[in-house]
C-alpha angles and dihedrals in degrees: 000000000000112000115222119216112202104216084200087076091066138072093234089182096052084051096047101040137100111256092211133051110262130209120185114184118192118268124253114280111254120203105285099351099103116099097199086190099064099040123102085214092062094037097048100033093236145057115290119214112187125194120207130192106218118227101146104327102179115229101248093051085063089039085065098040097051099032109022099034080028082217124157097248122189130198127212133184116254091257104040123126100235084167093115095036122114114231142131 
């Protein structure tokens, strides 16, 4: 007999989540490697900081937002109180 396991039992963002509070800032620029089009700085005229609650963010999704968008991205567990962060 198979043994079901109901995943609405669980709390799947408590088991996906960071556990600390994150915070990815662009890399330098490097000659010629800056794509300004592409960039929220650009877009917005400032810099853009971006929180995001983490239930489950894949990797690549804060790979394009740091070094693509060159934004500051952080990262915050599912139950933290961003309430008194500063952030767009």
């Amino acid at each position: 007999s198979f043994e079901f396991t109901d995943p609405n039992l669980q709390n799947l963002s408590a088991v996906v989540s960071r556990i600390a509070k994150q915070v990815f800032l662009p890399p330098p620029l490097e000659d010629g490697c800056a794509n300004p089009e592409q960039e929220a700085s650009s877009i917005a005229n400032k810099d853009v900081h971006i929180l995001a609650v983490d239930c489950g963010i894949k990797n690549n999704i804060i790979r394009y937002l740091v070094n693509i968008l060159r934004v500051k991205l952080t990262l915050v567990p599912w139950d933290y109180d961003f309430s008194k962060e500063e952030f767009d």
